[in-house]
N, CA, C and O of each residue as an XYZ file, in Angstrom:
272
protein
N      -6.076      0.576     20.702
C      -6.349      0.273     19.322
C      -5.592     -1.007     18.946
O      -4.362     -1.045     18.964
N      -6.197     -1.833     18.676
C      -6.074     -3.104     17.880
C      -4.845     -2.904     16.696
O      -4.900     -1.920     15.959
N      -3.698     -3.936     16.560
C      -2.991     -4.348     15.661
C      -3.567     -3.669     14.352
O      -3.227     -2.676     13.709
N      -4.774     -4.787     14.193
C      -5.626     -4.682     12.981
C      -6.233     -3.754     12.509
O      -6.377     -3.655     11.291
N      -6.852     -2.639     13.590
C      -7.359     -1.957     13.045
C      -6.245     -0.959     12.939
O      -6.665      0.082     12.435
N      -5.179     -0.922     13.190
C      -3.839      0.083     13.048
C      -3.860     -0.188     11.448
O      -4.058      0.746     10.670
N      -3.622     -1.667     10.949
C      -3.226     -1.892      9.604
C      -4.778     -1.430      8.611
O      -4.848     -1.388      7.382
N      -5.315     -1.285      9.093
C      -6.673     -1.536      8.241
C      -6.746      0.110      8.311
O      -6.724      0.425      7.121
N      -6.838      1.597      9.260
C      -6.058      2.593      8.833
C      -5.064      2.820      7.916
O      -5.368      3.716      7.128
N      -4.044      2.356      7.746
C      -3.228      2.747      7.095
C      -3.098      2.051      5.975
O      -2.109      2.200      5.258
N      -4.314      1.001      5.615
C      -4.524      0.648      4.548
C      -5.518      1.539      3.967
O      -5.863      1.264      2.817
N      -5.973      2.406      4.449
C      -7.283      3.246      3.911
C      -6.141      4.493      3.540
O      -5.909      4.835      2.381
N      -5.590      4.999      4.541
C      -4.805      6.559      4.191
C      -4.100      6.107      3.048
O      -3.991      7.096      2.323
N      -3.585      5.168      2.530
C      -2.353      4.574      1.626
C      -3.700      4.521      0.260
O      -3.581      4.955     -0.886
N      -4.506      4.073      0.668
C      -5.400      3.974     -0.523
C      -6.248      5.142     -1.037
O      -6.941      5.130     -2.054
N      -6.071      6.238     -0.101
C      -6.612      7.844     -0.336
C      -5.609      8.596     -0.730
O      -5.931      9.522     -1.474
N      -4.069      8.454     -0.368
C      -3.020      8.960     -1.147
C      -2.830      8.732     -2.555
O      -2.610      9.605     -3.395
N      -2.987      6.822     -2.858
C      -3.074      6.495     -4.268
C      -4.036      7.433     -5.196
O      -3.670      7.853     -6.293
N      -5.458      7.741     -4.555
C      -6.467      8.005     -5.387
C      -6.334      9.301     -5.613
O      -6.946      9.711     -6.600
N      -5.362     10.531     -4.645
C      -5.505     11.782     -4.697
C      -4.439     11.892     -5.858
O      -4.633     12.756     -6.712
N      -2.974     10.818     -5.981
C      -1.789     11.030     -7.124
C      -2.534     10.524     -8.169
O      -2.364     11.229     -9.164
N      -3.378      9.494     -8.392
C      -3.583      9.062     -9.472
C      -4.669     10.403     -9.970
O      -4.725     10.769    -11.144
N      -5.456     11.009     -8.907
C      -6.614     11.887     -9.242
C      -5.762     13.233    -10.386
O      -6.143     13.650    -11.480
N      -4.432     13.645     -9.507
C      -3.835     14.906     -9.734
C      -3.121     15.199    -11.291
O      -2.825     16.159    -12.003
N      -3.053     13.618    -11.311
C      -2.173     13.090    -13.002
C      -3.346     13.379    -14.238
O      -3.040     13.516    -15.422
N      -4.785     13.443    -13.690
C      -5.723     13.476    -14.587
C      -5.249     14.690    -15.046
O      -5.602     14.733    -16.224
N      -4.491     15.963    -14.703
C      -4.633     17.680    -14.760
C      -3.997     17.333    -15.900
O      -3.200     16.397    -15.975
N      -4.385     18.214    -17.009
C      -3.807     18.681    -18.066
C      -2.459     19.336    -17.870
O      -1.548     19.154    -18.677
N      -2.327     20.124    -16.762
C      -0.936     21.091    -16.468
C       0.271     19.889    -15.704
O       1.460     20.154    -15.523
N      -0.349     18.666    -15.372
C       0.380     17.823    -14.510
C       0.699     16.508    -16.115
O       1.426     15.515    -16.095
N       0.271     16.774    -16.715
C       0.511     15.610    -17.668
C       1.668     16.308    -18.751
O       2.358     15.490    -19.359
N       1.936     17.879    -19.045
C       2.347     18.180    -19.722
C       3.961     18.143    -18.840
O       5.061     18.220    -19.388
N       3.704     18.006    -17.388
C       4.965     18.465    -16.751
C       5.660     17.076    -16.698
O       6.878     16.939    -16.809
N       4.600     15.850    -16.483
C       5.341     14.554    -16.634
C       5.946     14.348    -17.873
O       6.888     13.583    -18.080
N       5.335     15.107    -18.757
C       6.212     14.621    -20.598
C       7.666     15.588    -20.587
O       8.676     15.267    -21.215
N       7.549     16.762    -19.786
C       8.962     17.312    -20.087
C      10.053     16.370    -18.677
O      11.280     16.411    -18.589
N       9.391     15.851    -18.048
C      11.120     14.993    -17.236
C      11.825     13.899    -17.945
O      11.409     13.124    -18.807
N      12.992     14.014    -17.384
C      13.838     13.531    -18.517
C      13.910     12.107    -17.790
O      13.863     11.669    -16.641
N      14.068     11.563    -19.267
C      14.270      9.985    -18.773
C      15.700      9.288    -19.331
O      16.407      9.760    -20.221
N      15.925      8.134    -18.634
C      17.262      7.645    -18.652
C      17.268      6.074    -18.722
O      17.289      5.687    -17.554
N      17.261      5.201    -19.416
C      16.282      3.826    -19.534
C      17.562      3.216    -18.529
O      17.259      2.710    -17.449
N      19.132      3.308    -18.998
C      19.711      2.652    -17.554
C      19.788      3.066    -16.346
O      20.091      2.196    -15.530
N      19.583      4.296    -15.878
C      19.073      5.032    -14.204
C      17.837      4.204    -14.147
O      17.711      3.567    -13.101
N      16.983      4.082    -14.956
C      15.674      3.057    -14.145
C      16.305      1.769    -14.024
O      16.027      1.063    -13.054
N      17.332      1.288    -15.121
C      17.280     -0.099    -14.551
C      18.256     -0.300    -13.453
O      18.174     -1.283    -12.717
N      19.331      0.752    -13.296
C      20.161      0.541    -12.188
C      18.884      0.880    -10.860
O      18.849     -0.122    -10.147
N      18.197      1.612    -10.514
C      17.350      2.367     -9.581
C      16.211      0.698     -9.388
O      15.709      0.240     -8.362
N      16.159      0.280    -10.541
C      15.371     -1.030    -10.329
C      15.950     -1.882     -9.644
O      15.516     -2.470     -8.653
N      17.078     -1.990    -10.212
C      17.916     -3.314     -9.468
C      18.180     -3.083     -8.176
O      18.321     -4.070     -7.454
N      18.293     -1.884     -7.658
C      19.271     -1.367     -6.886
C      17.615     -1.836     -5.507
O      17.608     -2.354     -4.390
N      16.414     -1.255     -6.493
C      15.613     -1.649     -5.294
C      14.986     -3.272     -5.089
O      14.727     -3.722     -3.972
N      14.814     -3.976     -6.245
C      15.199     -5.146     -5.838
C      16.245     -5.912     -4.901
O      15.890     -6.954     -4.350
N      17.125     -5.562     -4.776
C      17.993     -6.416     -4.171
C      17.497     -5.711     -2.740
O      17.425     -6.375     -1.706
N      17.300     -4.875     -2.774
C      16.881     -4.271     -0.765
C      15.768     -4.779     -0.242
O      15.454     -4.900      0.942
N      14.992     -5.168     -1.556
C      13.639     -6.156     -1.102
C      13.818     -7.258     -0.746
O      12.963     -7.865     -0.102
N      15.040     -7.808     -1.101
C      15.383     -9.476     -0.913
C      15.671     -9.544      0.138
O      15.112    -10.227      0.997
N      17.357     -8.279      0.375
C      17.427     -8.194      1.594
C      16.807     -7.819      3.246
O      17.284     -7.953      4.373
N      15.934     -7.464      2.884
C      14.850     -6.923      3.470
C      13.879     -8.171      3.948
O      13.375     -8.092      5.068
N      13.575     -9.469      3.013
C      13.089    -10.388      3.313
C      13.641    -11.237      3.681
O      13.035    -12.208      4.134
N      14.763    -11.200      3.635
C      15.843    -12.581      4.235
C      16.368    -12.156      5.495
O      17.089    -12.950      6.099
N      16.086    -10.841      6.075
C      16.299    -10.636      7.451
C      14.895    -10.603      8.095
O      15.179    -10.844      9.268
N      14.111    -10.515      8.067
C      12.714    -10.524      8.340
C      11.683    -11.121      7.867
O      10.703    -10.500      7.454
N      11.785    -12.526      7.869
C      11.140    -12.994      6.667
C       9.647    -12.741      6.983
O       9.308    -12.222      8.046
N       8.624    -13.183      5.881
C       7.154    -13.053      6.347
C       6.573    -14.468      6.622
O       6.822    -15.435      5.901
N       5.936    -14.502      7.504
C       5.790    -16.078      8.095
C       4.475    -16.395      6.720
O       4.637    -17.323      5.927
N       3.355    -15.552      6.657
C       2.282    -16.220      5.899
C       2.689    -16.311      4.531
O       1.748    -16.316      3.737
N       3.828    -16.382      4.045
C       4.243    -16.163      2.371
C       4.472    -18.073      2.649
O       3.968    -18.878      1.866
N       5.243    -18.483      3.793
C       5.502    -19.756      3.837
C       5.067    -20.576      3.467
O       5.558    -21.685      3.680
């Protein structure tokens, strides 16, 4: 099996996972359970930052040649 068609799989399963979470959020019983979790506006922004910077680092050890 081809590189490509490895990525072009797992661009399909990644895009059937999206459609089954985005499908499951439609439930009435799944929308009432997202309104009771608790939220914390600086845990997202520390949890934001925290994953930004692993993306940087993440690209400055591996960079991607076609972004060049």
């Amino acid at each position: 099996m081809s590189e490509l068609a490895i990525a072009r799989f797992l661009v399909a399963v990644l895009a059937l996972a999206l459609l089954a979470c985005g499908g499951s959020l439609l439930h009435p019983a799944s929308a009432r359970l997202l309104g009771k979790l608790p939220r914390a506006y600086a845990v997202g922004v520390v949890l934001s930052a925290i994953c930004w910077i692993w993306v940087m680092a993440q690209l400055l050890l591996f960079p991607i040649d076609f972004l060049a």
